[in-house]
C-alpha positions, -999 to +999 in steps of 0.1 A: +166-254-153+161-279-128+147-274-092+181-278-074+198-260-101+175-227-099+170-230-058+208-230-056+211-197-078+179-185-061+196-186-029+231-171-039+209-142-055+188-139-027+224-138-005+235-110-027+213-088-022+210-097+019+243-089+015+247-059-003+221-043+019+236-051+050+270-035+038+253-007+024+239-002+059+277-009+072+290+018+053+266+042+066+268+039+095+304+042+099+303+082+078+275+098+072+284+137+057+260+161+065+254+165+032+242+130+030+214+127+058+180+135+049+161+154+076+121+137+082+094+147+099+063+123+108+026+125+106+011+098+127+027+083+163+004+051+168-001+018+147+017+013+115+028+048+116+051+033+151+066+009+127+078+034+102+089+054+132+114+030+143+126+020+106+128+055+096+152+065+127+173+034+129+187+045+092+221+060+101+216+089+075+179+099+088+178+124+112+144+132+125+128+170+125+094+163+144+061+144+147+029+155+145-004+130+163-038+142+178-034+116+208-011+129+234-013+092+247+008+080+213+034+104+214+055+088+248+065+052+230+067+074+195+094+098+213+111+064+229+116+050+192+136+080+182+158+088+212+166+050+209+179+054+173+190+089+176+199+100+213+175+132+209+139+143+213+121+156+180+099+185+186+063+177+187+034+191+173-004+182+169-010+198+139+014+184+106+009+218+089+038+227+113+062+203+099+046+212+061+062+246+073+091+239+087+115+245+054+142+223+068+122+192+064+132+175+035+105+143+035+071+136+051+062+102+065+025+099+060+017+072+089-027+078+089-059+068+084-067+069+046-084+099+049-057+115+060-036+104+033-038+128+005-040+165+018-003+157+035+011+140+006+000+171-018+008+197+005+041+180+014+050+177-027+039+218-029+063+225+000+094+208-019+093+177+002+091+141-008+068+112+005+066+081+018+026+073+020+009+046+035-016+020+013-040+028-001-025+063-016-059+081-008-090+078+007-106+080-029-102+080-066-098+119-072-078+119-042-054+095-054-053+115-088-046+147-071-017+129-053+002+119-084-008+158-099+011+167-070+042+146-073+043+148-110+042+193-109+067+196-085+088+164-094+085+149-062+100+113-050+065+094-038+070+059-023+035+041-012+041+018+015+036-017-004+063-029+011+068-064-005+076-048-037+112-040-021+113-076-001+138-100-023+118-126-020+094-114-036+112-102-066+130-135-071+096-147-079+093-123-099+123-127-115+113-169-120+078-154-136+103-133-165+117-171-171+084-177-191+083-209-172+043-206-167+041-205-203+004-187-211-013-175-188-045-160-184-056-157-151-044-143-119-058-150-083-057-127-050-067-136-017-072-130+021-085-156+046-068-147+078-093-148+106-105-116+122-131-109+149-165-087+154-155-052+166-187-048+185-215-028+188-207+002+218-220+031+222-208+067+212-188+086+239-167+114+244-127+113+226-103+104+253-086+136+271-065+155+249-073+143+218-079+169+188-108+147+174-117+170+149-085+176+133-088+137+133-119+137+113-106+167+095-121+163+055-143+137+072-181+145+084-187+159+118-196+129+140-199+119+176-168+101+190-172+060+195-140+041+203-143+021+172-146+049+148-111+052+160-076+037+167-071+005+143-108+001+133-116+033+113-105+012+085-137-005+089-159+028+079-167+047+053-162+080+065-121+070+068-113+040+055-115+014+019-125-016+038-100-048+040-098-044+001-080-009+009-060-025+037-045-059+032-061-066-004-037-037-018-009-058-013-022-086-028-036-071-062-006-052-065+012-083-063-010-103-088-009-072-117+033-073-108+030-110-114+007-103-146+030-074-159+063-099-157+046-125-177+037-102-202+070-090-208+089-129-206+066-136-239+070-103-253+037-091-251+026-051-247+027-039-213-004-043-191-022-020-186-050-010-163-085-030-161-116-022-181-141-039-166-146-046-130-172-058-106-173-067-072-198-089-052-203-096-013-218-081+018-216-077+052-225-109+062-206-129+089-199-101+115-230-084+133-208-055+145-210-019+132-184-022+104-196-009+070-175-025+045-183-059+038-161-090+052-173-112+021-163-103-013-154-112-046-136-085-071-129-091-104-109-073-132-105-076-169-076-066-189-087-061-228-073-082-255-050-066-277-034-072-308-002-084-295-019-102-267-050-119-250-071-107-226-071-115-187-088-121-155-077-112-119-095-116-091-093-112-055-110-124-027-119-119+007-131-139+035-120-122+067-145-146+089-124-184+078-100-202+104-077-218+078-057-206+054-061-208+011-034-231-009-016-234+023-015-194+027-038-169+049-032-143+019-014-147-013-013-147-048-018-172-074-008-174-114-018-199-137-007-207-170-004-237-194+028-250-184+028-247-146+012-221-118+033-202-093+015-194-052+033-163-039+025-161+001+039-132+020+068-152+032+079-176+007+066-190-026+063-219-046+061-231-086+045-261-096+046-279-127+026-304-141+012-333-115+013-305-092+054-312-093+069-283-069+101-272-088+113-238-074+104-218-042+121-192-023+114-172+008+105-134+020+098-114+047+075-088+061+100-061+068+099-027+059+134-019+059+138-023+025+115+000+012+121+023+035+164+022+021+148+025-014+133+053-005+160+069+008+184+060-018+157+073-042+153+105-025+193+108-028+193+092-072+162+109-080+152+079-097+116+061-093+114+038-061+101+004-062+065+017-054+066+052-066+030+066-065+024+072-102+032+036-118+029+016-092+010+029-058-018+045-073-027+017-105-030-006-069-052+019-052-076+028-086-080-013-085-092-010-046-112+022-051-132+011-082-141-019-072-152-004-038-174+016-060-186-015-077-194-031-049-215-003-036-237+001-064-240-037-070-228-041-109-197-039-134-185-013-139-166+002-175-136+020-166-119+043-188-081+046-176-070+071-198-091+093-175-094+071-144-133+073-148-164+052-151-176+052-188-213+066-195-221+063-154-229+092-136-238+073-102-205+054-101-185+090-108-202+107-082-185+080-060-151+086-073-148+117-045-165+127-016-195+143-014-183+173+008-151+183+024-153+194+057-140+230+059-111+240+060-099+208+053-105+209+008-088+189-012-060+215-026-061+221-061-029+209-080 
């Protein structure tokens, strides 16, 4: 197909589905039956949890329950968001367990810290309620295990929030990747070089008034307060977060094993798998600040050869610290194969032939709306949604987590994924969990 040829049915495709969306939404909003609106409730008021707040409410067949946040200071612009979209005040609580409780609530929107991500989602899935989880889908590997035990027992509807894998964009390219235009390919390349900055060194204080810091660190260890142990940068510890791997890198080696899986199937090949070898080098080099996890790093994963197809390499990498951008793209994703190569940014993307000749691209966005109305609509089908926890949200998060592992102890790493463990390695299981769970908050037993 030539270039003008496929960008012309690109477009029209891409049109369709714009289209169809937007009169789905019509329709809506002109009758919504009781029968058809799904009542939510919502852990989390501040940061990306705010975004999800204001996509969740504007859908004409949502009607919001409550919120629960620790920081009274979060709730005022969280409460503004839904009276906007729905003329009413939710009731709001501190604790979530109130909304686990509340046997009207028919889904949980899980808008925390990673640490916070798994005892809500499982808890939610034991009350009868479905999920929609923030990346990564736990703080941990057994956590993210747990998680899927949970949906999988009491036949739950789990969407993680990788949002690209509902953007249309996106799934043209993916749709250009089933063409078999790469031809063979082998390897697959993730990336993030958008600049950040230090987040200091200050000193430990007391939590701002009328926070419940505790039930903030909840499973986490007792520590004192410090600002950046907090709001937007607990990402950057241990104790809370998976590092920029867990963050923006989810997105992108989801993407590259999506890209992977499509080219699989457009030669007929087996289905792909999870890795079985994976390493990770880098440290905290660039940034003399207090974060942990390290702003330099290289991850790489191996699929096995099997009889019906070759082996493979993806990679991903991370250098948080550069002021330009990689293959024209501050994060993205990269296939190449023996016919051509395809650079997947997160709002357009381009395929290249030989002589570096560009002959198809496309466009995307970074909006959640999407996911969020194939959520919904999954909720309603029962069907899986385009990032349902078990085949797609948590093979992502296992990719994160063990090489987070690897990283730590400084060597490959065998991975069994039959059983989502390290093969023969003691030290690198102990790592798959925490060491303690602060009472009361255990991980609950599925």
């Amino acid at each position: 197909m030539q270039r003008r040829s496929f960008l012309q049915k690109s477009t029209l495709g891409a049109a369709s589905i714009t289209a169809s969306v937007a009169l789905g939404k019509l329709a809506v909003a002109r009758q919504v039956a009781p029968s058809e609106r799904v009542r939510v409730g919502f852990v989390g008021a501040g940061g990306r949890a705010a975004n999800l707040i204001d996509c969740f409410a504007a859908q004409p067949d949502v009607e919001v329950v409550g919120l629960a946040e620790i920081d009274p200071s979060r709730v005022p612009n969280a409460v503004r968001l839904i009276e906007k979209h729905k003329g009413k005040v939710p009731a709001v609580h501190v604790d979530f367990r109130h909304l686990i409780d509340d046997p009207s609530i028919d889904i949980l929107v899980v808008g925390t810290p990673d640490h916070w991500h798994a005892i809500p989602t499982i808890l939610a899935c034991q009350a009868g309620k479905d999920v929609y989880v923030e990346k990564p889908d736990g703080h941990n590997l057994l956590e993210g295990q747990r998680m899927v035990a949970a949906m999988r027992k009491h036949q739950r509807i789990v969407q993680m929030g990788t949002q690209t894998r509902s953007d249309p964009g996106f799934l043209e390219a993916m749709e250009y990747l089933r063409s078999g235009k790469l031809g063979q390919v082998l390897f697959a390349k993730s990336w993030e070089s958008t600049l950040q900055s230090s987040i200091g060194r200050p000193a430990d204080s007391e939590p701002p008034p009328g926070v419940d810091y505790d039930l903030w660190l909840g499973p986490a260890p007792k520590r004192q307060f410090n600002p950046r142990r907090f709001h937007s940068n607990w990402r950057w510890f241990f104790d809370y977060g998976t590092g920029d791997l867990g963050n923006d890198g989810v997105h992108r080696i989801d993407n590259a094993r999506y890209a992977l899986a499509m080219v699989r199937e457009a030669r007929g090949e087996p289905p792909l798998g999870l890795p079985t070898k994976i390493s990770a080098m880098g440290g905290k080099w660039y940034f003399d600040d207090m974060q942990e996890w390290p702003d330099t790093l290289q991850a790489t994963y191996e699929y096995p050869a099997t009889d019906g197809s070759p082996g493979l390499v993806q990679t991903y990498e991370m250098r948080v610290w550069t002021p330009y951008n990689y293959q024209s793209e501050g994060e993205g994703v990269a296939l190449y194969g023996d016919q051509g190569y395809i650079v997947i940014g997160t709002r357009r993307w381009r395929a290249y032939a030989h002589k570096n000749e560009l002959v198809a691209e496309g466009v995307g966005a970074i909006d959640t709306t999407p996911h969020v109305r194939n959520f919904l609509d999954s909720v309603k089908s029962r069907k899986r949604p385009n990032a349902d926890l078990e085949t797609v949200g948590h093979p992502a998060s296992v990719m994160c987590h063990a090489a987070n592992v690897a990283w730590r102890l400084g060597r490959q790493l065998q991975f069994d994924s039959s059983t989502e463990t390290f093969v023969n390695d003691d030290e690198a299981n102990a790592l798959r969990t925490r060491t303690v769970y602060r009472k009361p908050w255990t991980l609950p037993e599925v």
